[in-house]
C-alpha positions as CSV (number, residue, x, y, z in Angstrom):
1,X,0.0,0.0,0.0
2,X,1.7,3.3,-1.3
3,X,2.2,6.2,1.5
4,X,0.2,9.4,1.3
5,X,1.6,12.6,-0.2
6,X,1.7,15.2,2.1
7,X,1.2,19.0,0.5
8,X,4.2,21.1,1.7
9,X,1.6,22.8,4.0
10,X,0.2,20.2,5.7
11,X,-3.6,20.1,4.4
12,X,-3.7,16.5,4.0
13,X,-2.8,15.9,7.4
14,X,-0.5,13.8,9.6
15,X,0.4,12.2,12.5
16,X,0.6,15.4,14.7
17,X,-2.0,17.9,14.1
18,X,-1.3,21.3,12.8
19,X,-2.7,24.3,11.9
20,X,-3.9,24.9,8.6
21,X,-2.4,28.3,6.8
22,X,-5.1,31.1,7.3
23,X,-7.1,29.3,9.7
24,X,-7.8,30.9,13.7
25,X,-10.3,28.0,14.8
26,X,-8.7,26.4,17.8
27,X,-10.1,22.8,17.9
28,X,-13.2,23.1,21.0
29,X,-13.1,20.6,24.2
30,X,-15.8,18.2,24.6
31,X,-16.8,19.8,27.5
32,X,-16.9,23.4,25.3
33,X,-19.1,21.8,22.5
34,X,-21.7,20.3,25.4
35,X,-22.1,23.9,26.6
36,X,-22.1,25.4,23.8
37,X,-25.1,23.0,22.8
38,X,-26.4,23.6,25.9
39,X,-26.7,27.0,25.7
40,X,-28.2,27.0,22.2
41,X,-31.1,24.7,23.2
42,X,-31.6,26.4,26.3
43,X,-31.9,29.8,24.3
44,X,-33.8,28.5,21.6
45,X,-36.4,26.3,23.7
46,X,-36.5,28.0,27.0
47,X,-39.8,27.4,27.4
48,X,-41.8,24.7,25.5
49,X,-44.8,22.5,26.2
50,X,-45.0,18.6,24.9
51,X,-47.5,16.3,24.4
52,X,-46.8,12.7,25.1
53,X,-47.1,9.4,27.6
54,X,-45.4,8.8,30.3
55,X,-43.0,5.9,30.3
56,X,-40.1,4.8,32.7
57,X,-41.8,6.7,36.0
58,X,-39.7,6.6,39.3
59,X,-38.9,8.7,42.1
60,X,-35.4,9.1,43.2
61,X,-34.7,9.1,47.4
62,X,-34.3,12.2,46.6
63,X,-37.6,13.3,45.8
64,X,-36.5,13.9,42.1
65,X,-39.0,12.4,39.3
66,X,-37.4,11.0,36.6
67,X,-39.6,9.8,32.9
68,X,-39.8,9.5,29.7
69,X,-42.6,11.1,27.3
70,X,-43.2,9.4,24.2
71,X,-45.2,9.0,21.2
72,X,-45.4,6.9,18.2
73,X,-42.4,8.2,16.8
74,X,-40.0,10.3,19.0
75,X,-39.4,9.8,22.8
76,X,-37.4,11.9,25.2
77,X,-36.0,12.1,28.9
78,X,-37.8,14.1,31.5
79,X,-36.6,15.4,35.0
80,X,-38.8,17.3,37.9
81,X,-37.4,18.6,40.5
82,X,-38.3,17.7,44.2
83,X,-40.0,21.3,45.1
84,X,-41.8,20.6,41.4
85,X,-43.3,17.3,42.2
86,X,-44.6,17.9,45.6
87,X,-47.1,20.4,43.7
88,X,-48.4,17.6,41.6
89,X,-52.3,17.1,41.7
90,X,-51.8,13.1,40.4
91,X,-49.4,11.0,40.5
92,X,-47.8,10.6,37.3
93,X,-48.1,6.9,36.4
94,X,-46.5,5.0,33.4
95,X,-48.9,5.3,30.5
96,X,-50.8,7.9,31.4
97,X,-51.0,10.9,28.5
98,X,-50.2,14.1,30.0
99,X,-48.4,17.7,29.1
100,X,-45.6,18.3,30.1
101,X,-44.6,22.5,30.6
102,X,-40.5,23.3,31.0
103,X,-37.3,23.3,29.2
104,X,-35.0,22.1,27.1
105,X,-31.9,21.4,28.2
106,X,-28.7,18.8,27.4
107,X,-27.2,16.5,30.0
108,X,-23.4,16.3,28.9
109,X,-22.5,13.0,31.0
110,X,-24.8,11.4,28.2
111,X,-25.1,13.2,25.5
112,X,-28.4,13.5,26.0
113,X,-31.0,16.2,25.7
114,X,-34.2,16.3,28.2
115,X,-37.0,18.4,29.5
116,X,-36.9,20.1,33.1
117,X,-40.4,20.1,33.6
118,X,-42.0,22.9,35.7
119,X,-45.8,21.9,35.3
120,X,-47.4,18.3,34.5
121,X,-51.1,18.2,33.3
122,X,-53.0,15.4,32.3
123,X,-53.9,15.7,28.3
124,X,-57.7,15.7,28.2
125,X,-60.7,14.6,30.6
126,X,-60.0,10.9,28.1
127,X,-56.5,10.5,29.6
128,X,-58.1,11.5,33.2
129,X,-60.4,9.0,33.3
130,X,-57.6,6.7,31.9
131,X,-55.8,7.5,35.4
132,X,-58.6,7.1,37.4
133,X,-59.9,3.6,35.8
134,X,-56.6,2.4,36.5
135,X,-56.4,3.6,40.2
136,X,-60.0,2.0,40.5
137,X,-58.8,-1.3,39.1
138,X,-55.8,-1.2,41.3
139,X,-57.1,-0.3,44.7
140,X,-60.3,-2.8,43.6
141,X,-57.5,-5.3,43.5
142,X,-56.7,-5.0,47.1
143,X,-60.1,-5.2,48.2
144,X,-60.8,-2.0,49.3
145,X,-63.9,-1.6,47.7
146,X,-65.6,-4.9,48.7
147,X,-69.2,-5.2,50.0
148,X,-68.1,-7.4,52.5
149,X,-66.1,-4.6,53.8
150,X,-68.9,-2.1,54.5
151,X,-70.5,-1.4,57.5
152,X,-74.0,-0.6,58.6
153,X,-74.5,2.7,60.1
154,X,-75.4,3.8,63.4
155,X,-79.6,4.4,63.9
156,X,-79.2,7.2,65.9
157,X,-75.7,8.8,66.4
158,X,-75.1,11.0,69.0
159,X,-71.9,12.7,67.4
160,X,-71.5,13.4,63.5
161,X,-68.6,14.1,62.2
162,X,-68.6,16.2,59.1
163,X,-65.2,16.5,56.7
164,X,-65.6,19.7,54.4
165,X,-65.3,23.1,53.6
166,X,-66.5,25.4,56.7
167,X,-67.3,28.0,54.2
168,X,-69.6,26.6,51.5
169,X,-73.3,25.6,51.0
170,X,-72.5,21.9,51.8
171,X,-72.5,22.6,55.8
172,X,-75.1,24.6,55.7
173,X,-77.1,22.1,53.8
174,X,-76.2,19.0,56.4
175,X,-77.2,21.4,59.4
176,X,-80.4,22.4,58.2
177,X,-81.5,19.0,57.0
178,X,-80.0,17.4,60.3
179,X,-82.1,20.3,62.4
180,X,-85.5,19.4,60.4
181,X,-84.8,15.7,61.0
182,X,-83.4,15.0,64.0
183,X,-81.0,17.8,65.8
184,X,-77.9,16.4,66.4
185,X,-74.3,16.9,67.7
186,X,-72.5,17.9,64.6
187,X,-68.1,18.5,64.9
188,X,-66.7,20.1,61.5
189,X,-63.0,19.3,60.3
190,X,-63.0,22.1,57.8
191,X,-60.5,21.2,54.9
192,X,-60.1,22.2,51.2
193,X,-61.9,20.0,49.0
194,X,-60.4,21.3,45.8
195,X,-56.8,22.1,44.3
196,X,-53.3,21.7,45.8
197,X,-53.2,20.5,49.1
198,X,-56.8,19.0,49.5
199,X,-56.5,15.4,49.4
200,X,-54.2,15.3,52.1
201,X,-56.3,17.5,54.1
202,X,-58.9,15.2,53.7
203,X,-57.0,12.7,54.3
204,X,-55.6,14.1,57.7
205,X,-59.5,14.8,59.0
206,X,-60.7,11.2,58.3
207,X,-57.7,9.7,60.1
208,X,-58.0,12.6,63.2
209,X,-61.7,11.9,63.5
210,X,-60.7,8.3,64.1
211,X,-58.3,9.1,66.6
212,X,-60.2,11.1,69.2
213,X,-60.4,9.0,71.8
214,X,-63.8,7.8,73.3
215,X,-63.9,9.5,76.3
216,X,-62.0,13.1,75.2
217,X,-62.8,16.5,75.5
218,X,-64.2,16.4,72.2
219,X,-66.9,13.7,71.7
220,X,-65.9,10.9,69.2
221,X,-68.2,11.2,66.1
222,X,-70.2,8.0,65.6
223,X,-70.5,8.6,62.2
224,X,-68.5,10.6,59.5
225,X,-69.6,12.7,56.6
226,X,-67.1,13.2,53.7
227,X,-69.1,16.3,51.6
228,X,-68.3,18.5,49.0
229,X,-70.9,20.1,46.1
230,X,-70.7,19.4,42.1
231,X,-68.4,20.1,40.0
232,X,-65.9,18.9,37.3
233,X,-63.9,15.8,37.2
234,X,-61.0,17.8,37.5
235,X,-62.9,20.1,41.2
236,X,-63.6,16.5,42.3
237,X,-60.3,14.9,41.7
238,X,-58.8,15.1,45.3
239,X,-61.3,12.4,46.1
240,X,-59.9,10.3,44.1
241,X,-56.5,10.5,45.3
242,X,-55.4,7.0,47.0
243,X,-54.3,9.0,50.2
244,X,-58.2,10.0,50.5
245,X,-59.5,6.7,49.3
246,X,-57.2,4.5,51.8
247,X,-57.8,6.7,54.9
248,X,-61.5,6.4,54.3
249,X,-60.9,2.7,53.5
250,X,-58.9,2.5,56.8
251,X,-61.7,4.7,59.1
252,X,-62.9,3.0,62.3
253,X,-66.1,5.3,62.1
254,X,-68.6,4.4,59.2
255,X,-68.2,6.9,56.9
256,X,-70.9,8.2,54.2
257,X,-69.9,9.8,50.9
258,X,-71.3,13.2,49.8
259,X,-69.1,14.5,46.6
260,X,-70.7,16.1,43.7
261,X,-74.3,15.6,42.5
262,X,-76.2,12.2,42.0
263,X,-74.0,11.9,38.1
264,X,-70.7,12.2,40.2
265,X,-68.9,9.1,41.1
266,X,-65.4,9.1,42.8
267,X,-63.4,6.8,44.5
268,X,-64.1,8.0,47.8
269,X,-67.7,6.6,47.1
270,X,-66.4,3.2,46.2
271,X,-64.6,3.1,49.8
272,X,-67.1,4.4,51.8
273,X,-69.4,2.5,53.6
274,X,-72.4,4.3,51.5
275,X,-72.8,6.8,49.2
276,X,-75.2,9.6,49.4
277,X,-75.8,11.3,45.6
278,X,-76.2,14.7,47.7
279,X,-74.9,16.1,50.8
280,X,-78.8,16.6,52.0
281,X,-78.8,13.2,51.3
282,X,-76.4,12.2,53.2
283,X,-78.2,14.0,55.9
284,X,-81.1,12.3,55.5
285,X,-79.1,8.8,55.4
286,X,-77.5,10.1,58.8
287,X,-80.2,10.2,61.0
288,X,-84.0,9.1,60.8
289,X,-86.8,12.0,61.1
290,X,-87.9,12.6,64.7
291,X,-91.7,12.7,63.9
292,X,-91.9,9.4,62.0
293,X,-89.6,8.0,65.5
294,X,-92.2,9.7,67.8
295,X,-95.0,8.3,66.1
296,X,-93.5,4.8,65.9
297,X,-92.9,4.8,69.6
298,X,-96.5,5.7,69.7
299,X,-97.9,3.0,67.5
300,X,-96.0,0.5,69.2
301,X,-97.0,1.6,72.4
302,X,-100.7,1.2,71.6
303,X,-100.0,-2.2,69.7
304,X,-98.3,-3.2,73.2
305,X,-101.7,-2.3,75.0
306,X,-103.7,-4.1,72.5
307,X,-101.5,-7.1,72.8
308,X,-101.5,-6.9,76.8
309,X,-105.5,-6.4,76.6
310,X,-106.2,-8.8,73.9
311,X,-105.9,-12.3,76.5
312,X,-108.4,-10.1,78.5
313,X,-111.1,-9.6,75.7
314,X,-110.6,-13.0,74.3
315,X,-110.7,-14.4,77.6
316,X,-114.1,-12.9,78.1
317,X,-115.5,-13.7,74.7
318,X,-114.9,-17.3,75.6
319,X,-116.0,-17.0,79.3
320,X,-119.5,-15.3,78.1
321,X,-119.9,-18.0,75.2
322,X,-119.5,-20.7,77.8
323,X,-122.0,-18.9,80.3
324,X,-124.4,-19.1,77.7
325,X,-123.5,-22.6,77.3
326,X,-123.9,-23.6,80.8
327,X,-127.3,-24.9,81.8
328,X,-129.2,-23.0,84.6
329,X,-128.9,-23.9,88.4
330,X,-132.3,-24.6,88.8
331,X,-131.8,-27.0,85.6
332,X,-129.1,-28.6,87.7
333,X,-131.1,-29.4,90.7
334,X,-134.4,-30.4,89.5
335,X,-133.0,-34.2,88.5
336,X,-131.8,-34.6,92.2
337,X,-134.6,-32.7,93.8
338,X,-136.8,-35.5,92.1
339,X,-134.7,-38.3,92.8
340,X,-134.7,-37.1,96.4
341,X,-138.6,-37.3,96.6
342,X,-138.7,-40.8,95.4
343,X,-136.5,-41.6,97.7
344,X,-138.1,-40.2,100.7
345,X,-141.1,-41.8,99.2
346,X,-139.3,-45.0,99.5
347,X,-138.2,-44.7,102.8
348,X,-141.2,-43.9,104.5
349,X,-142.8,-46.9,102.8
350,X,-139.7,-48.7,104.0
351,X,-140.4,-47.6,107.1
352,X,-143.9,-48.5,107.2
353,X,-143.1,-52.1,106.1
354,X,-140.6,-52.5,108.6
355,X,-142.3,-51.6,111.2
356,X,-145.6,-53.9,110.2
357,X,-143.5,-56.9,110.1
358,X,-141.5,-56.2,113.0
359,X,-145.4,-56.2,115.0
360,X,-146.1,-59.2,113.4
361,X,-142.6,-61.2,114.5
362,X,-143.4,-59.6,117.8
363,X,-147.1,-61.3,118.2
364,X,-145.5,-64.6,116.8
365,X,-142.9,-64.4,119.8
366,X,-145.1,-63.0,122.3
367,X,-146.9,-66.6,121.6
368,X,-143.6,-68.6,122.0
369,X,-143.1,-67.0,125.2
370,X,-145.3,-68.1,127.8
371,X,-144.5,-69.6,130.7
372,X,-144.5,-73.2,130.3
373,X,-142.0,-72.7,127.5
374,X,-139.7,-71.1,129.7
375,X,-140.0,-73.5,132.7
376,X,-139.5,-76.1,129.7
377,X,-136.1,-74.7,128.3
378,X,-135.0,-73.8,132.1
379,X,-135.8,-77.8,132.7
380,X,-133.4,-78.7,129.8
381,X,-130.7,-76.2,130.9
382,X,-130.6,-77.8,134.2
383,X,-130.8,-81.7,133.2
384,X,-127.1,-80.5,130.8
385,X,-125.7,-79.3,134.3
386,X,-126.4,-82.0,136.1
387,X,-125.1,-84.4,133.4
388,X,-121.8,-82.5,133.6
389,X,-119.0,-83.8,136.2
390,X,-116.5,-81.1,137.8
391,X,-113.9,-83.4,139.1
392,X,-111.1,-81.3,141.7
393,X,-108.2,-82.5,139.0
394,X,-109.5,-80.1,136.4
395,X,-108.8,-76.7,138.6
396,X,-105.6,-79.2,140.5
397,X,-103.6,-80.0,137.3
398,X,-104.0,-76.2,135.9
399,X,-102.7,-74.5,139.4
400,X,-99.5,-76.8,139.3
401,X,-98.6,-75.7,135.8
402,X,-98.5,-72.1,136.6
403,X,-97.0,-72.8,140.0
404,X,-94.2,-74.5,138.4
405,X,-94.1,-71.6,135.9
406,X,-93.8,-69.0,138.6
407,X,-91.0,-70.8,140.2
408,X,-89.3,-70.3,136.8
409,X,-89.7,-67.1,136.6
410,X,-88.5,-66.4,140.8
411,X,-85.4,-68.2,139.9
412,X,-84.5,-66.5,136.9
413,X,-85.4,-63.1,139.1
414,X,-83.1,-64.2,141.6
415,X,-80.0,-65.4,139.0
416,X,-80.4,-61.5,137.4
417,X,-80.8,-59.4,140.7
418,X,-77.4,-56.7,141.3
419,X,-78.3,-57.1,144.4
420,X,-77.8,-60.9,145.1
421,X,-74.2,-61.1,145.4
422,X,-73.9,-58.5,148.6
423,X,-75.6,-60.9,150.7
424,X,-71.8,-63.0,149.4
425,X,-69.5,-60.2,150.6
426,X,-69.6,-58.0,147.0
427,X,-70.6,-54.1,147.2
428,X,-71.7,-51.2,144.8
429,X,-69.8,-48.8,144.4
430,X,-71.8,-45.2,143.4
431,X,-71.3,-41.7,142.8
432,X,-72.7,-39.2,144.9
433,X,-75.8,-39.4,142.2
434,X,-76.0,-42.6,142.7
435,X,-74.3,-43.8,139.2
436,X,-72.2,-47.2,139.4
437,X,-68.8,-46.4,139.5
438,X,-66.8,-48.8,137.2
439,X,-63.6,-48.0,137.5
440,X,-60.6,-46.9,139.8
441,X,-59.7,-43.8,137.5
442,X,-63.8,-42.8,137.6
443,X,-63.5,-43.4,141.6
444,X,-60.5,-40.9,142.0
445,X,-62.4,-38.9,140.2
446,X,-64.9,-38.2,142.3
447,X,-65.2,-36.1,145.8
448,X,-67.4,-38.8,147.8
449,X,-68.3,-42.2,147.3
450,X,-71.1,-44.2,148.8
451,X,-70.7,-48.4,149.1
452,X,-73.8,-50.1,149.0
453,X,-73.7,-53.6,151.3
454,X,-75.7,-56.1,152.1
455,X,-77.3,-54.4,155.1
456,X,-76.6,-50.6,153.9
457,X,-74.8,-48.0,152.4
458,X,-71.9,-46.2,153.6
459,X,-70.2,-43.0,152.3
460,X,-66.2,-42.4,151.9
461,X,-64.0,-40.3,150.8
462,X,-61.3,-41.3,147.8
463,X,-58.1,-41.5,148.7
464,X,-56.1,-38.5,147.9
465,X,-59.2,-36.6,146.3
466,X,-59.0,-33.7,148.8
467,X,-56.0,-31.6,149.9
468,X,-55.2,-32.2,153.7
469,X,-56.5,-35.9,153.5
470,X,-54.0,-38.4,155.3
471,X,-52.4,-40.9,153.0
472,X,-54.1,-43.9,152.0
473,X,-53.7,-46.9,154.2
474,X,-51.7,-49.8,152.9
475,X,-53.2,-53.2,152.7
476,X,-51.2,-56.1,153.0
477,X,-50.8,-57.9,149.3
478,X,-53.3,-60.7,148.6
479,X,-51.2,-64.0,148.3
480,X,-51.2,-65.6,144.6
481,X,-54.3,-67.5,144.5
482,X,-56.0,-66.6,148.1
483,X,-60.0,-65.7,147.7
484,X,-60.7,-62.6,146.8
485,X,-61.6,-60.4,149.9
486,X,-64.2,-57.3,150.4
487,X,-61.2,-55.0,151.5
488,X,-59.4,-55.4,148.1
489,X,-62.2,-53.4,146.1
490,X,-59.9,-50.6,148.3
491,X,-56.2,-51.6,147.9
492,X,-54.5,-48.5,146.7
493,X,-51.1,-50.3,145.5
């Protein structure tokens, strides 16, 4: 391969660079061409606004946003800044269509050129509702809007809570229809319900409601009202910011949703455990109307004294009917009152034949006894007498049995009487009440003693019973096997 020809000044070029004749461009730095790009697109598009979706969404530690906006043909980076985000209405979300307001600018590290964006808008009520199906679907997903979840609300609460603007014609709706109902205790959280800052405010009354305690200075609502009047999608759109939705989701009060007109649905509806279409509504769902109370009370009180006095009435119906069923008391008696005629009928002709054959029994006897008939039966009597013989071994035979009977019995007397044995030397021992002492323990016990003998009693004094007594005389030891004696009852050794 043949060398290049270099031109005696250099044009062609080298190995070391050089400057051409007649030129004064010094060759720039990369750092020089970046600004000097950067400076041309920041002069020529200081301020543009784009149209595009969002793509590659995510928010640095440091609050920074970082995207993408795209379209069918084109895309480009996007940056907002910390201060810039924080005044977002939405959250920006991948896929969503919005307009972006800011700056072009270059980012020399990569050669890049981007967008600082100062404002974010979504592109169209079409894109909005993009946003907000997808928010639905999403929070759907975690159940916070199912049925299962709702609760029913209080009959008659004492406190309501209501969560809106202090200064529209929503409060002063709720109170008036509340008054013409049924006055209650109302406690306003007044908040913004529309533009920067709302949802969160919202958000913070729903929660603070829930965490006054039960017994505070400030009575704990027993039911919540989140209200705000009609308006666009874009006035109602802080209710349907997930921080609203969750913290209604999340409420330990029942809550009742009042946003917009009957046509206007948000999120915070789906959440809440019933949704009014108006915030009159919502006072009429709060509280029933006292009159139609009163004149239940009423009609259940008389319905209580119909059902108390309705045993009483039927019970008399049924005792009249059977008093007309009953037959009279004279009825009653006039069987009986016959039957007892005949029978006093019959007893007096009873009577009357008794007493005509007792006369006639009387005159038959009266005939049987005369007195040849008695001297007759008297004669027979006396010839069964005579024929009978009374021998002395008859009444003999019988006395010896029960003689020898009684002797039994004396012997048997005699073999069981205490008192036998004293008449062999024995004595009984008694207490002053004239118990039988048993034993020498039960003796010492006692102050005095009486000994019953053969031929009397005679008192003593134990042994050693009373202080100042002598001691007790010894008795000479029985020999093994010598009679018993009547001083031993008395040996003290």
């Amino acid at each position: 391969m043949a060398a290049p020809d270099f031109d005696d000044d250099g044009s062609n070029g080298g190995l070391v660079a050089r400057s051409a004749k007649g030129d004064n461009a010094a060759p720039l730095s990369i750092t020089e061409i970046s600004q000097l790009l950067k400076r041309t697109v920041e002069d020529r598009f200081g301020f543009v606004r784009l149209r595009g979706e969002l793509s590659g969404v995510k928010r640095a530690a440091s609050g920074h946003v970082y995207c993408c906006l795209k379209d069918e043909g084109a895309v480009i980076d996007g940056i907002m800044w910390r201060t810039t985000a924080q005044r977002l209405s939405f959250v920006p979300e991948d896929g969503l269509e919005v307009v972006a307001s800011g700056k072009l600018t270059t980012y020399p590290g990569r050669s890049k050129y981007q967008i600082v964006i100062d404002s974010l808008e979504i592109a169209g009520e079409g894109a909005l509702l993009a946003l907000l199906e997808k928010t639905r679907q999403r929070l759907a997903a975690e159940g916070l809007f199912a049925a299962e979840r709702k609760r029913a609300l209080p009959f008659l609460p004492r406190t309501i809570g209501v969560v809106t603007s202090p200064t529209g014609a929503v409060i002063r709706d709720i109170l008036h229809r509340l008054a013409d109902r049924f006055p209650s205790h109302v406690v306003v959280w007044p908040v913004l319900v529309q533009g920067q800052g709302s949802a969160e405010q919202v958000a913070a009354a729903v929660r603070g409601f829930g965490g006054i305690a039960q017994d505070g200075p400030v009575p704990r609502p027993d039911l919540l009202i989140v209200a705000r009047g009609g308006g666009s999608i874009e006035d109602l759109w802080s209710f349907n910011e997930e921080i609203v939705v969750r913290a209604i989701a999340e409420s330990p009060i029942p809550v009742i949703s009042a946003v917009g007109h009957e046509t206007d649905t948000t999120l915070a509806d789906h959440a809440a455990d019933r949704r009014a279409p108006t915030p009159t509504a919502a006072a009429e769902m709060a509280v029933p109307v006292r009159g139609e109370l009163a004149a239940t009370v009423a009609d259940f009180a008389a319905r209580k004294r119909r059902a108390i006095l309705r045993p009483v009435a039927i019970g008399r119906e049924r005792l009249e009917a059977r008093v007309q069923r009953l037959p009279r008391p004279e009825a009653l008696l006039q069987p009986q009152a016959q039957k007892l005629d005949e029978l006093t009928e019959r007893l007096r002709r009873g009577l009357k034949d008794r007493a005509a054959q007792a006369r006639e029994r009387l005159q038959a006897d009266a005939a049987r006894l005369s007195p040849a008939s008695l001297r007759h039966r008297i004669d027979r009597a006396q010839d069964r007498l005579d024929a009978t013989r009374l021998t002395p071994l008859l009444a003999t035979a019988r006395l010896q049995r029960e003689r020898e009977r009684f002797a039994a019995l004396e012997r048997l007397h005699a073999s069981l009487n205490p008192k036998a044995p004293l008449a062999r030397g024995f004595v009984l021992v008694k207490d002053p009440g004239g118990e039988l002492v048993r034993s020498r323990v039960a003796a010492a016990a006692q102050d005095r003693l009486e000994i019953e003998f053969a031929d009397g009693t005679l008192g003593v004094v134990p042994a050693g019973s009373a202080p100042g007594n002598p001691a007790p005389r010894k008795v000479p030891k029985r020999p093994a096997g010598a009679p018993p004696r009547q001083d031993d009852l008395f040996d003290l050794e």
